[in-house]
Backbone bond lengths (Angstrom), bond angles and torsions (degrees), N, CA, C in turn:
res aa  C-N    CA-C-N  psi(-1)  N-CA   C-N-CA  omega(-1)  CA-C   N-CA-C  phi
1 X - - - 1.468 - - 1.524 108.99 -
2 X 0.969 123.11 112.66 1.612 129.87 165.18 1.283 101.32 -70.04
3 X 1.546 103.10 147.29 1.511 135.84 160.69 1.810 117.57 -91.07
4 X 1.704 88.11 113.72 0.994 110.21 148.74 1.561 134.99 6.10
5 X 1.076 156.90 69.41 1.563 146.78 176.89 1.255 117.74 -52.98
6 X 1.196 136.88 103.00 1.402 108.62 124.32 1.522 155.32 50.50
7 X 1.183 137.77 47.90 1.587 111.60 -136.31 1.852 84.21 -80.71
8 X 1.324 99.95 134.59 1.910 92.32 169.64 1.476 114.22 -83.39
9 X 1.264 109.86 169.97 1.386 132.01 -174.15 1.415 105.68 -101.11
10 X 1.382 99.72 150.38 1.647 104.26 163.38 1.560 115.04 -134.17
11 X 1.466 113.65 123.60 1.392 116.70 176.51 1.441 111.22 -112.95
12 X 1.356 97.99 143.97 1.375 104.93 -178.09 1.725 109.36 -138.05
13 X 1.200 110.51 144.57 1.310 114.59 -177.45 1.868 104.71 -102.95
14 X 1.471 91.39 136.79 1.643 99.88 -171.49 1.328 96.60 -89.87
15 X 1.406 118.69 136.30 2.031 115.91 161.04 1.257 113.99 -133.83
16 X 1.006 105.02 156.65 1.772 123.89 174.56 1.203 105.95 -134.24
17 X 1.336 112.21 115.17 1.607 121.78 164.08 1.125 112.39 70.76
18 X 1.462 137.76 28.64 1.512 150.29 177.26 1.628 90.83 95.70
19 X 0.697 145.13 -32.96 1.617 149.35 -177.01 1.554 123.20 -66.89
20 X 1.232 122.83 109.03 1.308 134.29 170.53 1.518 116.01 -47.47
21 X 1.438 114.10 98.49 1.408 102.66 -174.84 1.659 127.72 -114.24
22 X 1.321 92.07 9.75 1.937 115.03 173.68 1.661 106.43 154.98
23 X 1.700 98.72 149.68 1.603 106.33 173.14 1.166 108.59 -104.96
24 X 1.451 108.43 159.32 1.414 119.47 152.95 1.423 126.96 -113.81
25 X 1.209 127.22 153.25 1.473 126.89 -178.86 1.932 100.73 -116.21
26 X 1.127 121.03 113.01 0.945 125.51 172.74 1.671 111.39 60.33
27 X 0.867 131.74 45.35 1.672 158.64 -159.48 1.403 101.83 37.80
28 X 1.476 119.19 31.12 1.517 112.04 153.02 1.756 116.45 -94.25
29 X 1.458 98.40 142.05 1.681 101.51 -150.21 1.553 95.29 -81.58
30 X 1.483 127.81 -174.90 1.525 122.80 167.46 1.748 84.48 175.69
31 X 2.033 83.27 145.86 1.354 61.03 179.16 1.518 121.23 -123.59
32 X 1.496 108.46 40.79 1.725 118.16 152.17 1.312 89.69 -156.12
33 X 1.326 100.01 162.68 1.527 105.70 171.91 1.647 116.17 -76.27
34 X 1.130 123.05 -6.10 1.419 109.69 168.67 1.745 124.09 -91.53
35 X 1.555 89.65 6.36 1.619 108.86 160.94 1.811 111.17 -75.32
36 X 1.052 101.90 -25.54 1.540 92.28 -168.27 1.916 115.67 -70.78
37 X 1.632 104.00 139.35 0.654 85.19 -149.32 2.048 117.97 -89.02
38 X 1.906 83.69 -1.93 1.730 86.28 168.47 1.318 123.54 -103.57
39 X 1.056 116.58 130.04 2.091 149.34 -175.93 1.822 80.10 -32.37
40 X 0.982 144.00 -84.06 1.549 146.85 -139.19 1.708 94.94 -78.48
41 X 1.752 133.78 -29.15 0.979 91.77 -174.52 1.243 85.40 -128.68
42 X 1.383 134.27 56.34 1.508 143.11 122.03 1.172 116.12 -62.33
43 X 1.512 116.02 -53.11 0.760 115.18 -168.93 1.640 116.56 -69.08
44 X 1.348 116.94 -41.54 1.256 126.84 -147.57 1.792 86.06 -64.60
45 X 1.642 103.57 -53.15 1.739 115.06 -171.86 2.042 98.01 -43.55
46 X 1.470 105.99 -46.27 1.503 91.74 -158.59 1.387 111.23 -58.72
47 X 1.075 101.17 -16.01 1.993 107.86 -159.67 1.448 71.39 -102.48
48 X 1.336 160.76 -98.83 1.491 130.79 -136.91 1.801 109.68 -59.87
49 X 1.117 121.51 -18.04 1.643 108.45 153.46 0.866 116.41 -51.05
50 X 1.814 116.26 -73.96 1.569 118.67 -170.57 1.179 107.17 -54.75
51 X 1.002 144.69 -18.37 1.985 140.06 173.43 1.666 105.60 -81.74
52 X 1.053 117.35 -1.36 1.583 116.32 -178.72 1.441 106.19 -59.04
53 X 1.195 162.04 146.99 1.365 159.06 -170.86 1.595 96.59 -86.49
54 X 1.464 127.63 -49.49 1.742 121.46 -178.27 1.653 94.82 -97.38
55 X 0.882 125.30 64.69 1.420 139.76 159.07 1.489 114.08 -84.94
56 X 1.776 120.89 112.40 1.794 102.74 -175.03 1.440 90.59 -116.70
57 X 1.166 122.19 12.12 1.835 103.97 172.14 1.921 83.87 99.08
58 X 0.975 135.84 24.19 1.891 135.63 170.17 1.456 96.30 -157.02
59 X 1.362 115.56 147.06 1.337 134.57 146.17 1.613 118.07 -82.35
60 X 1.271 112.26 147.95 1.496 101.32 170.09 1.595 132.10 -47.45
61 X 1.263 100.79 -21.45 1.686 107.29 167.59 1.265 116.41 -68.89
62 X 1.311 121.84 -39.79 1.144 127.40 164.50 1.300 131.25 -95.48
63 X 1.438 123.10 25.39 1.597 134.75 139.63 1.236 123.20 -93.05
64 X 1.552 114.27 -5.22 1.724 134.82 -173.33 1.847 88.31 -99.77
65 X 0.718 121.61 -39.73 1.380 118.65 -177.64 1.514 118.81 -79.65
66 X 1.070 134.00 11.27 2.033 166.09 -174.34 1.845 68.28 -69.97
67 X 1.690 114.40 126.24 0.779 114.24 145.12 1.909 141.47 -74.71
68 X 1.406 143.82 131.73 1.041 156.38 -136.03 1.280 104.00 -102.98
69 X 1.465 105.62 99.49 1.502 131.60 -169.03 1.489 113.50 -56.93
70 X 0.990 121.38 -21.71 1.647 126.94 -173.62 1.670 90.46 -83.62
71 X 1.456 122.38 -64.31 1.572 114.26 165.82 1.409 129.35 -39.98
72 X 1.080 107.41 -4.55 1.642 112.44 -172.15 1.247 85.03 -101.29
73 X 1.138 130.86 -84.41 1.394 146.69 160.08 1.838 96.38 17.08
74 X 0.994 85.50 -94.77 1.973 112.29 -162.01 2.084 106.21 -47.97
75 X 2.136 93.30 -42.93 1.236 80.37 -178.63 2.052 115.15 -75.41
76 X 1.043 93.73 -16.04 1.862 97.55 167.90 1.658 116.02 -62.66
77 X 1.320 106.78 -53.24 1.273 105.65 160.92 1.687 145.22 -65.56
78 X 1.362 110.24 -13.87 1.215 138.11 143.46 1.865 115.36 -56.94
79 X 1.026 89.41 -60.22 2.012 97.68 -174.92 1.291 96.89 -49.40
80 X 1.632 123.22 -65.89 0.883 126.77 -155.11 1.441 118.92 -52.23
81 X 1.469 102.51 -53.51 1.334 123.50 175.10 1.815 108.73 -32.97
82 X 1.583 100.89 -65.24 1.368 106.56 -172.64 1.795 118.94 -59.95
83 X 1.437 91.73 -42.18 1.684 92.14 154.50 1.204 117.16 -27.04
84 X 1.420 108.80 -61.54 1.711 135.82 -156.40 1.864 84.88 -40.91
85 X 1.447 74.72 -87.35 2.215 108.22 -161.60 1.785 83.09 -42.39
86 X 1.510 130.93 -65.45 1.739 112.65 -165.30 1.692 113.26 -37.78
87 X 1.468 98.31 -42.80 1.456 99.44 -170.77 2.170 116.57 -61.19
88 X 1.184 69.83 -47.56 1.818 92.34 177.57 1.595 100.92 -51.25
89 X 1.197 124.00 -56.01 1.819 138.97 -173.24 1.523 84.81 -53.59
90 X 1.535 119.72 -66.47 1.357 112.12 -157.16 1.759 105.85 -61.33
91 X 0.194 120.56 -64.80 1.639 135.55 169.79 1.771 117.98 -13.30
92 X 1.460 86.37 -70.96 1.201 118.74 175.60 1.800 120.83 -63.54
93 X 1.597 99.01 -33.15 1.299 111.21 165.51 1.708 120.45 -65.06
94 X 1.329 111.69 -49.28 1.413 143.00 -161.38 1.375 101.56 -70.07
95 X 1.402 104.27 -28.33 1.787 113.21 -171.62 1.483 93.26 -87.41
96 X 1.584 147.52 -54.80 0.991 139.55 171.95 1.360 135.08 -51.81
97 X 1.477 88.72 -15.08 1.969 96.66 177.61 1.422 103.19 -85.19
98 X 1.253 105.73 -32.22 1.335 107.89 -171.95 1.411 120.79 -61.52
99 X 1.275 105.81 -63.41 1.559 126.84 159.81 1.606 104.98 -23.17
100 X 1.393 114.09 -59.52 1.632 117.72 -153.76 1.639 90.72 -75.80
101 X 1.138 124.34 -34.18 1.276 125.59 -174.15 1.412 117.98 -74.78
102 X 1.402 100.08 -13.52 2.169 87.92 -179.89 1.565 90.24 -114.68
103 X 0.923 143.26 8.79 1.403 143.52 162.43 1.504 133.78 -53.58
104 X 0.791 166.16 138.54 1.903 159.11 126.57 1.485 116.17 -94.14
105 X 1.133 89.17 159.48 1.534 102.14 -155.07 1.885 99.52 -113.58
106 X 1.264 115.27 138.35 1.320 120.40 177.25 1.412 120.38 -154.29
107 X 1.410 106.72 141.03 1.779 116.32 171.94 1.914 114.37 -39.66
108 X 1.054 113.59 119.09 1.066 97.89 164.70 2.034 110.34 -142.61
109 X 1.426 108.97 -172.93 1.732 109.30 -169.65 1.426 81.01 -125.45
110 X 1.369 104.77 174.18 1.721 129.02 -179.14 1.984 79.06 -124.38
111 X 1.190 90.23 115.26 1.610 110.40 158.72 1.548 130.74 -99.91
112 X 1.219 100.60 -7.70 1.685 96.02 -179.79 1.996 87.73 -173.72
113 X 1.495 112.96 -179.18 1.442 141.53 159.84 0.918 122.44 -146.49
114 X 1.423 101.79 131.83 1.751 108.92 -166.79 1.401 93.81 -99.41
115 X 1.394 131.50 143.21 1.564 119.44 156.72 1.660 104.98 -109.80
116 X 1.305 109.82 -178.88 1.400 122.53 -142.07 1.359 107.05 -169.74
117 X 1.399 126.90 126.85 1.638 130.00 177.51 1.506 85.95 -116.65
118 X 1.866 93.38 131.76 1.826 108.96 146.14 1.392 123.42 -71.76
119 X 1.075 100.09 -171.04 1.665 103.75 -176.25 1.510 98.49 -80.04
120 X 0.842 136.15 -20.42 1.893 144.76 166.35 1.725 107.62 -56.27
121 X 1.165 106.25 -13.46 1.635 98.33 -168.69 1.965 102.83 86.16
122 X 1.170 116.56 -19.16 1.474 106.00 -175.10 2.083 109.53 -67.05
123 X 1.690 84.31 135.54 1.568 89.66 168.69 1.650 122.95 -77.63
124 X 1.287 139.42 150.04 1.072 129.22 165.38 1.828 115.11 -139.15
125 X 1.508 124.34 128.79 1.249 114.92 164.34 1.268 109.71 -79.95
126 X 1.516 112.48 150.79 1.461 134.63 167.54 1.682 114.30 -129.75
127 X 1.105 108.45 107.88 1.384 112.03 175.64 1.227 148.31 -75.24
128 X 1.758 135.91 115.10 0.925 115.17 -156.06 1.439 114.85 -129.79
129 X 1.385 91.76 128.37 1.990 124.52 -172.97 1.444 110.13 -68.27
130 X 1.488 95.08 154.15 1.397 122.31 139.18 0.843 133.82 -110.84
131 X 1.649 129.97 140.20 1.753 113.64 171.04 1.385 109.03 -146.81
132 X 1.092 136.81 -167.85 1.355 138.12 -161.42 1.852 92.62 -109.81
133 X 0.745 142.25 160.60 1.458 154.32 162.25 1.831 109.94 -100.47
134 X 1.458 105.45 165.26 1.410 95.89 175.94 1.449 136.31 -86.31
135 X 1.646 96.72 -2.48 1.692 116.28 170.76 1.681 104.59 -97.39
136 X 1.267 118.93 8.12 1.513 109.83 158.90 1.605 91.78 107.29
137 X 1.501 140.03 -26.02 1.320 149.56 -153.95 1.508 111.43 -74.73
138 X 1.197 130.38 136.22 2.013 109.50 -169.70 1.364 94.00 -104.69
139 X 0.886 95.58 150.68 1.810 122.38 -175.24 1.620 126.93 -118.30
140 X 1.264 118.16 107.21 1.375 114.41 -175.25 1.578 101.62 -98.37
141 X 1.660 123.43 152.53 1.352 110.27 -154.31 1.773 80.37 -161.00
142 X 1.210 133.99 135.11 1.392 140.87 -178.10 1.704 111.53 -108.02
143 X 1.388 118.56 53.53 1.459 121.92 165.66 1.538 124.34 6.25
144 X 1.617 101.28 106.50 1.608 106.56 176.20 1.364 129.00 -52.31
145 X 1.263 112.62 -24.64 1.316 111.63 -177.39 2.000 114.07 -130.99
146 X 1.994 82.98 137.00 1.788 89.76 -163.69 1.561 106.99 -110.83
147 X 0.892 106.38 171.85 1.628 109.63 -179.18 2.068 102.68 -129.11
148 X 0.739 100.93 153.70 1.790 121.74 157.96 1.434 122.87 -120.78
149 X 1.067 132.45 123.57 1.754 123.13 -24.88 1.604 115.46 -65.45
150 X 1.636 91.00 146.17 1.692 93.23 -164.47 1.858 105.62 -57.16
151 X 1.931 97.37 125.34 1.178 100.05 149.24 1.547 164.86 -44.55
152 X 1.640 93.04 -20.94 1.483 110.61 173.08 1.765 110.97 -128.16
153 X 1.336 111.89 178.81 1.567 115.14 -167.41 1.930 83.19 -127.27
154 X 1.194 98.70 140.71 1.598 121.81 159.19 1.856 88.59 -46.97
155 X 1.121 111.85 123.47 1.784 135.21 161.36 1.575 124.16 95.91
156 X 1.739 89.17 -2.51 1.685 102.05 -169.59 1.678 99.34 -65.04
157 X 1.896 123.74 152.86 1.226 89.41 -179.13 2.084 90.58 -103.82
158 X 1.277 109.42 -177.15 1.414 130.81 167.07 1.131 127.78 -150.57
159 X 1.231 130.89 -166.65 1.097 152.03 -135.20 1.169 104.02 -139.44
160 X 1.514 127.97 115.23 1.955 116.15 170.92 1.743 101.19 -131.18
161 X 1.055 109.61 162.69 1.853 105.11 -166.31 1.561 67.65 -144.63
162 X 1.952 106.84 133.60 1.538 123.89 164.51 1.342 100.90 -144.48
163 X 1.690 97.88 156.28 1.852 107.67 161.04 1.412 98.45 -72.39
164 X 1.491 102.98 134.49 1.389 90.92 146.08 1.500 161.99 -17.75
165 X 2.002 82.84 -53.34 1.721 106.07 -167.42 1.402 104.07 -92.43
166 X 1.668 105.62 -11.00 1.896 117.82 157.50 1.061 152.50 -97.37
167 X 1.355 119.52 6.43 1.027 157.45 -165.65 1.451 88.56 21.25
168 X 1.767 91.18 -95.25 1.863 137.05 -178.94 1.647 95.51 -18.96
169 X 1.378 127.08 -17.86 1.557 104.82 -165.11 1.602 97.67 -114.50
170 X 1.633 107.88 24.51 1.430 123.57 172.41 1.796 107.78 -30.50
171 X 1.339 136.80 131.24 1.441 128.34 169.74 1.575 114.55 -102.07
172 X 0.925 132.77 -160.45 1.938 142.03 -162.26 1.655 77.03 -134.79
173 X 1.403 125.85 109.94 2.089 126.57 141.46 1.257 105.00 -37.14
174 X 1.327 156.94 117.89 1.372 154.40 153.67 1.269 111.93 -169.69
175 X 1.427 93.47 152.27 1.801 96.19 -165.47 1.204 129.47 -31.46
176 X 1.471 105.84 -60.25 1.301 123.14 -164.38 1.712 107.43 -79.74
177 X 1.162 111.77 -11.51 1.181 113.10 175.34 1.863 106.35 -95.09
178 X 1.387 132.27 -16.74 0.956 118.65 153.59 1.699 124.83 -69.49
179 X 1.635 119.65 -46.72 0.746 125.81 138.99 1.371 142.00 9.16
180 X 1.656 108.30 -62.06 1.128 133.08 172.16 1.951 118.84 -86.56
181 X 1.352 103.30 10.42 1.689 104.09 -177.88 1.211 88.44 -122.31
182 X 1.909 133.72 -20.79 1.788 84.94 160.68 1.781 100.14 -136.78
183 X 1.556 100.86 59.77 1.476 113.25 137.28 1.756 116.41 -39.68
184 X 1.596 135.54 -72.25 1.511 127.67 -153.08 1.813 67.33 -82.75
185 X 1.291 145.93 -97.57 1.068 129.51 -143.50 2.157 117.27 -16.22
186 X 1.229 88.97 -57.36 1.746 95.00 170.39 0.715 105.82 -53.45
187 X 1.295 151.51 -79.32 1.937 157.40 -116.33 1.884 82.37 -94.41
188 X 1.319 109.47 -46.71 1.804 86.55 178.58 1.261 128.86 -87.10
189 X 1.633 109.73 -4.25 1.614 108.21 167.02 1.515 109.45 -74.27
190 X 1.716 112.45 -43.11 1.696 109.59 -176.00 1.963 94.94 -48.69
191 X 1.413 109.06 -61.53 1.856 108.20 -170.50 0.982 71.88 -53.95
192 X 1.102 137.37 -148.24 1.872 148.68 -101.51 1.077 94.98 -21.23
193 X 1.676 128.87 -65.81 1.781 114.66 -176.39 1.225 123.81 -35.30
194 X 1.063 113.09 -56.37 1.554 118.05 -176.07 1.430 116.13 -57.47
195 X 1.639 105.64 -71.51 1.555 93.54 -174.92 1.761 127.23 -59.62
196 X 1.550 101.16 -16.03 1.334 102.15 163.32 1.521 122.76 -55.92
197 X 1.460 103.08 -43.86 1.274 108.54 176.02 1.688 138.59 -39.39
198 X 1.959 77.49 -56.59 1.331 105.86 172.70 1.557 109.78 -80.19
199 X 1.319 123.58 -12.16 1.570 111.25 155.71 1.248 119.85 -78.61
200 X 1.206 134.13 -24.80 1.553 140.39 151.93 1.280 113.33 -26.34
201 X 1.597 112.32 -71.56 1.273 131.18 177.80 1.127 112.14 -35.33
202 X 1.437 124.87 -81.89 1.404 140.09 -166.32 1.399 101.21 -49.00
203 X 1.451 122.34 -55.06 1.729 116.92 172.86 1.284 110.79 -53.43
204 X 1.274 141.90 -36.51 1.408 128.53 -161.01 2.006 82.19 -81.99
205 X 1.572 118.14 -58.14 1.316 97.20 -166.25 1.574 137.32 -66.25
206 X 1.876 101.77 5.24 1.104 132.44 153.46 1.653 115.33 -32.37
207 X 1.295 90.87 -61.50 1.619 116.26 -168.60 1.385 105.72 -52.53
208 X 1.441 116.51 -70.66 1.150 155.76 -165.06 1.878 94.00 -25.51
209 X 1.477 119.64 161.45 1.479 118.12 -178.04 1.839 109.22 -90.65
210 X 0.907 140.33 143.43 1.913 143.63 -155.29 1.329 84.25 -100.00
């Protein structure tokens, strides 16, 4: 009775340009030998790599995979950036809570409008309130911010929210004037999205083969 053989294997190492760029085991392709997926001819492939005479410890697949320094570059400068704007949001957020939090809110009338030219020649009304205070005392207060054409009428009543310890920097409740307290909060949540984004990017094309 004869014994059985063996069927042998054949490995071959693929190259491009002196460079090892994937094996095969019996003309099945792979593309390092620690892809393969059987223990005996992983092994056998790794040790006929490492015996290759221009063998540097990489295959060409894995000198194509050298991450791409300009992507490193851009996505650092990206991170940073978004760092930047998160920090600014937080900040910027923290300052508006604050504000809203030492504030009270009270009935008040528009008693008069002052108008006002910038250095542009532009006109602006600014309206100026009354309101009750919280020791009972009335308070007239000339609103920092004006519009063209004036937003309010001499007798209309509103709404003004002040610190206490500020009276004079009393504001008008209205949309656009809330609106306008978390303007930089917005403009730095959209940046952080973005450049995060675009730091995403640049890391994944980090990855990517040069």
């Amino acid at each position: 009775m004869s014994k059985k053989e063996t069927p042998r294997k054949k490995y071959t190492l693929v190259m491009e340009d002196d460079e090892i760029v994937g094996v095969e085991v019996n003309g099945r392709a792979y593309a390092l030998a620690d892809s393969i997926p059987d223990e005996d001819d992983r092994a056998k492939m790794q040790l006929l790599v490492e015996n290759w005479p221009g063998y540097t410890g990489k295959t060409g697949k894995d000198r194509d995979k050298a991450p791409d320094p300009i992507s490193r570059i851009v996505f650092f400068v990206f991170l940073g950036v978004a760092l930047l704007m998160l920090t600014i949001l937080i900040i910027s957020t923290a300052s508006v809570v604050r504000l809203l939090a030492s504030e009270v809110q009270a009935p008040a009338r528009v008693i008069n409008l002052i108008n006002r030219t910038n250095d542009s020649g532009q006109i602006y009304s600014y309206p100026v309130v009354e309101f009750q205070l919280q020791s009972g005392a009335a308070q007239t207060v000339t609103v920092s911010t004006g519009n063209w054409p004036p937003a309010y009428q001499v007798g209309e009543p509103v709404f003004v929210a002040y610190n206490p310890q500020k009276v004079l920097d009393a504001r008008l409740i209205s949309g656009s004037g809330s609106i306008g307290l978390w303007t930089l909060p917005l403009i730095m949540g959209v940046l952080f999205v973005a450049f995060s984004i675009a730091a995403g990017f640049a890391w994944w094309l980090e990855r990517q083969p040069v």
